[in-house]
C-alpha positions as CSV (number, residue, x, y, z in Angstrom):
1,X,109.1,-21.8,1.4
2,X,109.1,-22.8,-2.5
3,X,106.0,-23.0,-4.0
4,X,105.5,-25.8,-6.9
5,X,104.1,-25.2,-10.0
6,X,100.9,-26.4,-9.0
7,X,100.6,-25.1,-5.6
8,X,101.4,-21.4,-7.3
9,X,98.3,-22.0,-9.4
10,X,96.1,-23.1,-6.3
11,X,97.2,-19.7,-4.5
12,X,96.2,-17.4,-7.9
13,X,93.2,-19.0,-8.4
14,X,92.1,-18.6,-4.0
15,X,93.3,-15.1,-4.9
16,X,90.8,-14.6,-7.4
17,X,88.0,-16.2,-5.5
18,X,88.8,-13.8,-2.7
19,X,88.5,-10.7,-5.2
20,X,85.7,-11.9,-6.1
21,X,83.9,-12.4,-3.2
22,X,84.4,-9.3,-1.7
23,X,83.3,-7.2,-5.1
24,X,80.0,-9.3,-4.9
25,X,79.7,-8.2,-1.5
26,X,80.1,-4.8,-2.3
27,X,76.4,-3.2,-1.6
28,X,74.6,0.0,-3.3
29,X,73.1,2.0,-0.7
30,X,70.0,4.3,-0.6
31,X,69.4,7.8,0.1
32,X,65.1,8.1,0.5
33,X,62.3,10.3,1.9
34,X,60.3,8.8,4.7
35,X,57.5,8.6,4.2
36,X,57.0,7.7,0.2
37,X,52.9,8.9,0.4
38,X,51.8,11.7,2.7
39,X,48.1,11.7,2.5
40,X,47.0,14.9,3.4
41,X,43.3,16.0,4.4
42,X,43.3,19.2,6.5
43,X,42.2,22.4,5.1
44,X,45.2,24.2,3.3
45,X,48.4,25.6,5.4
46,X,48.6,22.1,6.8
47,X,51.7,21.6,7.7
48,X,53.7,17.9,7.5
49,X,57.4,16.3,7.7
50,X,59.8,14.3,5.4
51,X,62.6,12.6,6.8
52,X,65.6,12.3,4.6
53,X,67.1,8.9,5.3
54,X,70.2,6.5,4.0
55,X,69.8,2.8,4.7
56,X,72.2,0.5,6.4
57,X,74.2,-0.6,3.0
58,X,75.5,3.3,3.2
59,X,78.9,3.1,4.9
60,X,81.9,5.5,5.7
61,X,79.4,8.6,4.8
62,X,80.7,12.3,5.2
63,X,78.7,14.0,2.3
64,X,75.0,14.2,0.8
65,X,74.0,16.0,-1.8
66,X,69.7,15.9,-2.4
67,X,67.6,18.1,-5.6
68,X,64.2,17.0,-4.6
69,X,61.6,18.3,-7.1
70,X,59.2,21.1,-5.7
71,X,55.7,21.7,-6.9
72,X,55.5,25.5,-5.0
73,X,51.9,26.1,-6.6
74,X,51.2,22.8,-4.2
75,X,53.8,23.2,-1.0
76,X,56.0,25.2,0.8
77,X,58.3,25.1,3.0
78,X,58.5,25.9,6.2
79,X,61.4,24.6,8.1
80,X,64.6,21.9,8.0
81,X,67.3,21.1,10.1
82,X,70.0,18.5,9.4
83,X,69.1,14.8,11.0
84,X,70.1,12.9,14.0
85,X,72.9,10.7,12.1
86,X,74.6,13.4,11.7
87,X,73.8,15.3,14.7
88,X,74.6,12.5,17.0
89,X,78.1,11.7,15.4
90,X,79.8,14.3,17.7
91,X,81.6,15.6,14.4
92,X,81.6,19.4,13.4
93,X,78.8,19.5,10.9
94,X,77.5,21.6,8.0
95,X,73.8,21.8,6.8
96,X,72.1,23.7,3.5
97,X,68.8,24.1,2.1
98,X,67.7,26.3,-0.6
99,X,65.6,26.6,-3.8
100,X,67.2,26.5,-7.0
101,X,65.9,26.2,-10.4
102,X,67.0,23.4,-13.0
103,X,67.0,25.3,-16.4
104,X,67.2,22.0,-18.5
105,X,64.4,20.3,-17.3
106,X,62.8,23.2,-16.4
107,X,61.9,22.3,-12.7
108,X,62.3,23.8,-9.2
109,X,64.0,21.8,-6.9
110,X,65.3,21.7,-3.4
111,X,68.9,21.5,-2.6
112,X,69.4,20.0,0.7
113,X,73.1,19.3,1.6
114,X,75.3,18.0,4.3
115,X,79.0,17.6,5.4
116,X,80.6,16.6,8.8
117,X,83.9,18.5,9.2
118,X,86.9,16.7,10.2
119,X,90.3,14.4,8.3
120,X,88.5,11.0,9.4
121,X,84.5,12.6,10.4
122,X,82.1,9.5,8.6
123,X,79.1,8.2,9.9
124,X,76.9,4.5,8.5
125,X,73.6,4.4,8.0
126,X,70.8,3.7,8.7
127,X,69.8,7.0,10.1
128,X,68.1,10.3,9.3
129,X,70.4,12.7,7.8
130,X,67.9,15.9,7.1
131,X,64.5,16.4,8.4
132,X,62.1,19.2,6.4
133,X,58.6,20.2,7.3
134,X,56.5,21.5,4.6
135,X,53.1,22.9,4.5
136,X,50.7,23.1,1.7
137,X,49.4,25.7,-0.6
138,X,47.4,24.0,-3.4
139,X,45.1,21.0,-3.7
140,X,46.7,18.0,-5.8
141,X,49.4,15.6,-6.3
142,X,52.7,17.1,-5.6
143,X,55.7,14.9,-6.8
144,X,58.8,15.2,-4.5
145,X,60.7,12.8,-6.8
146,X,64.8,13.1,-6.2
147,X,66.0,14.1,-9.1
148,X,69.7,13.9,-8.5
149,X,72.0,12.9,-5.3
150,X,75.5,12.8,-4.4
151,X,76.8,10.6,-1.7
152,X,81.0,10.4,-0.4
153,X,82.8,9.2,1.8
154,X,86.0,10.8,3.5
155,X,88.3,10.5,0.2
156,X,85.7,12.6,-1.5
157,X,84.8,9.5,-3.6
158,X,81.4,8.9,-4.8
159,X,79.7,5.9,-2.7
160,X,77.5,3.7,-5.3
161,X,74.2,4.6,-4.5
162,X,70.1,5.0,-5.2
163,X,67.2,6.8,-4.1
164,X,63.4,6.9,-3.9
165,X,61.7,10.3,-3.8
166,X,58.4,10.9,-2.4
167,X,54.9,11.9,-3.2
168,X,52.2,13.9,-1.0
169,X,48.3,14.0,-1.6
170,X,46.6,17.2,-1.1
171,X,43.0,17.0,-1.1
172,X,43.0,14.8,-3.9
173,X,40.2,14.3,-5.4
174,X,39.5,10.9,-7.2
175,X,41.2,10.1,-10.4
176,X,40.0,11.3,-13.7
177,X,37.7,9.7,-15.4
178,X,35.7,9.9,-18.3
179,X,31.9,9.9,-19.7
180,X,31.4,6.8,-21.9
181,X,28.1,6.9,-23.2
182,X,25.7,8.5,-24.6
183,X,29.2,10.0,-26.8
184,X,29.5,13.4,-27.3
185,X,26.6,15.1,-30.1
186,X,25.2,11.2,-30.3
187,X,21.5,10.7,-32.2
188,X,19.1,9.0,-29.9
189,X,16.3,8.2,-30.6
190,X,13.4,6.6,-28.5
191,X,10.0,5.1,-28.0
192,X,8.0,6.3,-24.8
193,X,8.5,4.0,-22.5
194,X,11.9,2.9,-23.5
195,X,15.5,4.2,-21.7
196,X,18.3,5.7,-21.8
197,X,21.7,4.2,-20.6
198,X,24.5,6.5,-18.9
199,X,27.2,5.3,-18.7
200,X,31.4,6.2,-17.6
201,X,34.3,5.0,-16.2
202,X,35.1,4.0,-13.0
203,X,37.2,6.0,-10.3
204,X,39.3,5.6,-7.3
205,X,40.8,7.6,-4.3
206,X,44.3,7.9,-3.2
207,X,42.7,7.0,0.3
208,X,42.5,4.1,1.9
209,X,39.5,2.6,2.6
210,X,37.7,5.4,1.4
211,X,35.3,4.5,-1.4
212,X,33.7,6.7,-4.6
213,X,30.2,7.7,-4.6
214,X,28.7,9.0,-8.3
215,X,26.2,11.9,-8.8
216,X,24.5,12.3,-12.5
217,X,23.0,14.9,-13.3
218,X,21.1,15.5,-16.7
219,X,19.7,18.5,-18.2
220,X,18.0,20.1,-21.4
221,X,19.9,22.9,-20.2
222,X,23.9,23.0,-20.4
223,X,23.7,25.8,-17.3
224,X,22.2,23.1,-15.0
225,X,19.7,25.3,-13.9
226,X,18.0,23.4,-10.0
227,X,14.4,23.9,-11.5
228,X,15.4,22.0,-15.0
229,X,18.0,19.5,-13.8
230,X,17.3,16.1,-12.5
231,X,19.9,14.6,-9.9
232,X,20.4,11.1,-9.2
233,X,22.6,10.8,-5.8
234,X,24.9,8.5,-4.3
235,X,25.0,6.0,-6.7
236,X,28.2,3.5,-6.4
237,X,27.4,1.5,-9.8
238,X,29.0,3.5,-13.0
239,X,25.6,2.7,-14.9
240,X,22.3,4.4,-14.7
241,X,19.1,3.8,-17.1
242,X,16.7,6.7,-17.5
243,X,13.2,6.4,-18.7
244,X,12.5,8.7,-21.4
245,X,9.2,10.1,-21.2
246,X,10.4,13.3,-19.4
247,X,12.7,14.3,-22.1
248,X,12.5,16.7,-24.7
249,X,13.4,16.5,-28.4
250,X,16.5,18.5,-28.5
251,X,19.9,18.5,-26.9
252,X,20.2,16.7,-23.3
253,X,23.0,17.5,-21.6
254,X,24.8,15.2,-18.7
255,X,27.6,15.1,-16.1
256,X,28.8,13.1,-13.3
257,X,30.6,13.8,-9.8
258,X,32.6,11.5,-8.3
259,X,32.6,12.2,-4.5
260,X,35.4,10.4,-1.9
261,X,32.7,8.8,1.0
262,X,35.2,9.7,3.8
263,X,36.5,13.2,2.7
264,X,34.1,14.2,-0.2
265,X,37.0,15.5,-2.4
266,X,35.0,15.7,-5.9
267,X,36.4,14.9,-9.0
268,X,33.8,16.0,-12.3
269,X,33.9,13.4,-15.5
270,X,35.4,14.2,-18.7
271,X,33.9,16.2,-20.3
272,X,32.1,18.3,-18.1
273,X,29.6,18.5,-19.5
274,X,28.4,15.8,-22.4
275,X,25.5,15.8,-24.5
276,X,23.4,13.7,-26.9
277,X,20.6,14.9,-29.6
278,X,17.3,13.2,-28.4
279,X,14.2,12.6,-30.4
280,X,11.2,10.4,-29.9
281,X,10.6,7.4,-32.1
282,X,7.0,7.8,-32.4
283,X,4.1,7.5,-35.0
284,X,0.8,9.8,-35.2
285,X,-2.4,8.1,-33.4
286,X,-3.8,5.1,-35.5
287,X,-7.2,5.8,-37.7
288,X,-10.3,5.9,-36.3
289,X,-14.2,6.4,-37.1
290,X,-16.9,8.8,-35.7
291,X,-19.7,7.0,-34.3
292,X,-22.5,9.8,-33.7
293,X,-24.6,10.9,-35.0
294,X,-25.1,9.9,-38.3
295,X,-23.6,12.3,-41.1
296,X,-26.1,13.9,-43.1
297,X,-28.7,13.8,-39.7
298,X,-31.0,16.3,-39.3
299,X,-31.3,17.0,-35.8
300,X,-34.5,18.5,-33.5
301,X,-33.7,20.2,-30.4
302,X,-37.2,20.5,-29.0
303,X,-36.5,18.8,-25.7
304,X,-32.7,19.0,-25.9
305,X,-30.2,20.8,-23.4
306,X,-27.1,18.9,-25.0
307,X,-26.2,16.8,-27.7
308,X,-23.6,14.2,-27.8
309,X,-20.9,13.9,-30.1
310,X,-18.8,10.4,-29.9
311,X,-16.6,8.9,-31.6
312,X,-13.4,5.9,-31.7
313,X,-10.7,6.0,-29.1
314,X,-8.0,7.0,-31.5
315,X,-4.9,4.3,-30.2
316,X,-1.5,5.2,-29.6
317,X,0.9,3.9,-32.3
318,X,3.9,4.2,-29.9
319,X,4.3,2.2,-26.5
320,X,3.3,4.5,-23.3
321,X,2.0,7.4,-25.5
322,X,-1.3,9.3,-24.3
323,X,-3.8,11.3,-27.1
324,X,-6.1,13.5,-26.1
325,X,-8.9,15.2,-28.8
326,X,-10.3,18.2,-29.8
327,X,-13.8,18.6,-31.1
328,X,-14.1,20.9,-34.7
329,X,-17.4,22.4,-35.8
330,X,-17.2,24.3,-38.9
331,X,-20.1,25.5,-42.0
332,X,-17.5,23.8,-44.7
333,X,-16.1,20.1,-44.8
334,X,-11.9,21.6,-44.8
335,X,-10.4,21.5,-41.5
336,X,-8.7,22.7,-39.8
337,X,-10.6,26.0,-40.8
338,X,-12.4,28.8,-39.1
339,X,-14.4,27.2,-36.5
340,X,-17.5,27.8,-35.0
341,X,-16.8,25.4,-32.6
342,X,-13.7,24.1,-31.2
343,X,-13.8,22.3,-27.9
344,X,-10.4,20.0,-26.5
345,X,-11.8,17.3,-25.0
346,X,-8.9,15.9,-23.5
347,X,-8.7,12.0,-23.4
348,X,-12.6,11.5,-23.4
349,X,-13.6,10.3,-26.8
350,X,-16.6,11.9,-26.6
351,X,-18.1,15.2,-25.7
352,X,-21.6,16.7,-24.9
353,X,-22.2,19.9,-26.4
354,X,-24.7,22.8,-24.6
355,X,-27.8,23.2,-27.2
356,X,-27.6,26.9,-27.0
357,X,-24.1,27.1,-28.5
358,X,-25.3,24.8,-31.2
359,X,-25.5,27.0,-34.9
360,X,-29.4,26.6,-36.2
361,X,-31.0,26.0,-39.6
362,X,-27.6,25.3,-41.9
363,X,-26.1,22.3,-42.3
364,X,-22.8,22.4,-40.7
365,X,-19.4,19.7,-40.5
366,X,-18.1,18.1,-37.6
367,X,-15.1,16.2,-37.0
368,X,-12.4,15.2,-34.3
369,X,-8.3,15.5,-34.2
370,X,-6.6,13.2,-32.3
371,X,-2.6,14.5,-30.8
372,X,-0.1,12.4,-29.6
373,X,2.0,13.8,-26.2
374,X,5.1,14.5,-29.0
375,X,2.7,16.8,-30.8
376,X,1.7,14.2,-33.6
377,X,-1.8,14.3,-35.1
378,X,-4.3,12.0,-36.9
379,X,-7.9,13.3,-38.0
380,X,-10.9,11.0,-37.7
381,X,-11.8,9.1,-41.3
382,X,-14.6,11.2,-41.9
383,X,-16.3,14.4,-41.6
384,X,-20.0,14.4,-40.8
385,X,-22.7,17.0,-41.5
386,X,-25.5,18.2,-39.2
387,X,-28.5,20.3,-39.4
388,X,-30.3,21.7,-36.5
389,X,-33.8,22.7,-36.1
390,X,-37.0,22.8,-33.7
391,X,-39.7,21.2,-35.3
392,X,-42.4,23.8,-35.3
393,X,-39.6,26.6,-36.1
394,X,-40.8,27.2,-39.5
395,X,-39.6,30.4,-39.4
396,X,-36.0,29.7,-37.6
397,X,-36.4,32.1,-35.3
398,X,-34.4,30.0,-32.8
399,X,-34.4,30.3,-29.2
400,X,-36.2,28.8,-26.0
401,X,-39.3,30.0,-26.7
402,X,-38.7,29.5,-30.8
403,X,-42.5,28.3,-31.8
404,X,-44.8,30.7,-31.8
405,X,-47.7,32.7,-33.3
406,X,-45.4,33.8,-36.5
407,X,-44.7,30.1,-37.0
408,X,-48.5,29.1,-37.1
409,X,-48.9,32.4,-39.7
410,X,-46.3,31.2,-41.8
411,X,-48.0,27.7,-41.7
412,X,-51.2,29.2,-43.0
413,X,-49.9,31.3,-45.6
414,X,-47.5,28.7,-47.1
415,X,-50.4,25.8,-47.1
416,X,-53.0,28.4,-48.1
417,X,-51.9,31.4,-49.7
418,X,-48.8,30.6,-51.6
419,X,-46.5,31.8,-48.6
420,X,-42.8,31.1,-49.0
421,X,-41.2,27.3,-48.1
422,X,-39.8,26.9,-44.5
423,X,-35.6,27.2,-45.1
424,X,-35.7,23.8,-43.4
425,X,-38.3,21.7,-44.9
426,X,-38.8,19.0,-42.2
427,X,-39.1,21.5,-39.0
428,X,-42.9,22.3,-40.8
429,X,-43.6,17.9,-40.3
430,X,-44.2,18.5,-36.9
431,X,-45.8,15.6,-36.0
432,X,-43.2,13.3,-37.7
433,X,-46.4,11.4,-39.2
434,X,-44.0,10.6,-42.0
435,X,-40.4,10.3,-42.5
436,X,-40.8,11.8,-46.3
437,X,-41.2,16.2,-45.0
438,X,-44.6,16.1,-46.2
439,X,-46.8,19.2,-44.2
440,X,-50.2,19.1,-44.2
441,X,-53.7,20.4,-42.0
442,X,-52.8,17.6,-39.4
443,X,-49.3,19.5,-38.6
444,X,-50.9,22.3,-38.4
445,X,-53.6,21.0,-36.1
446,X,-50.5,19.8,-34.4
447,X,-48.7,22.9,-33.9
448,X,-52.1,25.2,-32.9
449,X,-53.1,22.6,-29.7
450,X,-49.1,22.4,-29.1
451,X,-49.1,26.2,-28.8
452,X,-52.9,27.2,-27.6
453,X,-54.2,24.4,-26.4
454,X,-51.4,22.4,-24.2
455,X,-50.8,19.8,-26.8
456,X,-47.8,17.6,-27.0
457,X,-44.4,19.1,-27.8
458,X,-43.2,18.5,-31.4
459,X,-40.2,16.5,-30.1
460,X,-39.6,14.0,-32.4
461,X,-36.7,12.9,-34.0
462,X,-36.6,10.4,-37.5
């Protein structure tokens, strides 16, 4: 048969379709471990398998050729044999794995390698050409990635192909993650009442279905001591607001665990621990007055087991703050000084003082300090004086039984016989008949039926 010109052309270019269909139809094929994830859980020495596999795109195979990476801090190995593709083929066979060591990229690897024997031996996939059971030695992610492969076919020519390695989960904890705020060394600084926000990132666990559960813990000591460290459990929000009245001025120190709810694999945040420099915003006690008594009074004690000192709730200048008092008795008007008195009074704004521990016949200074819980003071506006006497007591002799025949002698002998002046003028004006300290015969009427004749007591007060 003689072609024409044109039906020559027809047949080259059918020739070229043909070509080309079958080099599109030409197919890579895969070499893979199966499975891709192993999620291991069980204590360590657990063992597990990997199945080395080529899909069904591999055709006329004779050879394979495997470096699978090998983390041995994680995993070892325990066993291989070659796989049922090859096993089943009826062909003489060959079968190799070792360790070997890749000095340029610096990794172990396994070399897992298999040959049927034979002019014409080839098998196609899809099939299991090696099986290899590991067990573990190390918690972690351990990457099985292939990091080279050879596949041919009976001519010894390579067959166009890929491959997908594998990775195994040893009682992996959740991912990392990291502390966001407070940031590291951070200045805080707070009202009572007011809070602080903790804050990180979120997590997650190479589990399925299993969930992350959060523990903070917060301390003013970076040792985490249990009798200084509060804990805050089972929390599932990556936010937590802390009041801070309970904190201290100083360094706080926090941390968070994130916990798996199914196998409680724990990962701890970044850093581990943080900390943030905490000081309270807060402002002495406002001003305040002293109510009683009067300064400058002079004060009888006849009939008197206590007196009562009282003076202005002093109020907190800071939200949620608490002041409590002391009381401040002293001969000179400087404080804080040597006291003769000094009685905490708590939070009562007032306090009732026991006659007997009262000093007698000197004027003497009173005043109240009001503290803050942070340690912050204010002193009342003023600072009173006092005197205390017995009217009667011209002698201050003090005590219970204070008036007695002495005091009517000195009487006589300073209205009639040019005796000395009582130290306190007014405790001779015992029957108050005038608020000028005037004594005269009717005060000393007074005092003889008050101490002879069962008179009334010199009690009174101007």
């Amino acid at each position: 048969m003689r072609f024409t010109h044109s039906s020559y052309q027809t047949f080259l270019a059918s020739l070229v379709c043909f070509v080309l269909f079958f080099t599109v139809q030409t197919y890579s094929a895969e070499i893979y471990l199966d499975p891709g994830v192993s999620n291991l859980t069980a204590p360590i020495g657990e063992e597990f398998q990997l199945e080395l596999k080529v899909d069904a795109n591999t055709l006329g195979l004779r050879l394979f050729q495997v470096f699978i990476k090998f983390e041995s801090s994680k995993l070892d190995t325990v066993s291989s044999a070659l796989g049922s593709l090859f096993v089943s083929s009826g062909n003489s066979t060959f079968y190799n794995m070792k360790m070997v060591f890749d000095s340029t990229s610096g990794d172990s690897m396994l070399k897992v390698e298999g040959l049927l024997l034979g002019a014409s031996s080839v098998v196609d996939g899809p099939g299991t050409v090696a099986v290899i059971t590991l067990k573990t030695t190390g918690v972690g992610i351990a990457d099985l990635s292939i990091l080279n492969h050879t596949l041919t076919d009976v001519n010894n020519d390579t067959i166009p192909s890929t491959s997908v390695g594998a990775v195994a989960y040893i009682n992996t904890p959740p991912a990392v993650f990291n502390l966001l705020s407070p940031t590291i060394g951070e200045v805080i600084s707070k009202f009572p009442g007011e809070l602080v926000q903790f804050v990180w990132e979120s997590t997650n666990s190479v589990y399925a279905g299993e969930n992350i559960l959060y523990d903070l813990e917060y301390s003013a000591d970076n040792s985490f001591p249990p009798s200084n460290t509060v804990t805050v459990t089972g929390l599932t929000d990556t936010t937590y607001s802390v009041l801070v009245d309970n904190f201290a001025n100083g360094a706080i120190f926090w941390r968070v665990h994130a916990i798996g709810d199914i196998y409680s694999f724990v990962r701890n945040s970044s850093p581990y621990p943080n900390f943030f420099d905490f000081s309270f915003s807060t402002q002495e006690p406002d001003p305040f007055d002293i109510i009683s008594p009067n300064d400058g009074r002079l004060e009888n004690l006849i009939g008197d087991i206590n007196i009562l000192f009282d003076w202005e709730d002093a109020l907190p200048a800071s939200p949620a703050d608490t002041i409590e008092y002391t009381f401040y008795m002293g001969v000179n008007p400087t404080f804080p000084s040597v006291s003769l008195l000094e009685i905490p009074t708590g939070t009562n704004s007032q306090v009732s003082v026991v006659v007997s521990s009262l000093p007698y016949c000197q004027q003497v200074y009173w005043t109240v300090e009001a503290k803050n819980q942070h340690g912050l003071t204010r002193w009342a506006n003023s600072v009173n004086s006092i005197t205390f006497m017995r009217r009667g007591d011209v002698d201050c002799s003090g005590g219970l039984n204070a008036i007695d025949i002495s005091d009517i002698v000195f009487f006589v002998s300073f209205m009639f016989g040019g005796g000395s002046s009582p130290t306190i003028l007014e405790s001779g004006n015992v029957d108050c008949s005038t608020s000028v300290p005037i004594i005269d015969i009717s005060d000393l009427v007074f005092i003889v039926n008050y101490s002879f004749g069962g008179g009334a007591s010199p009690d009174c007060d101007l």
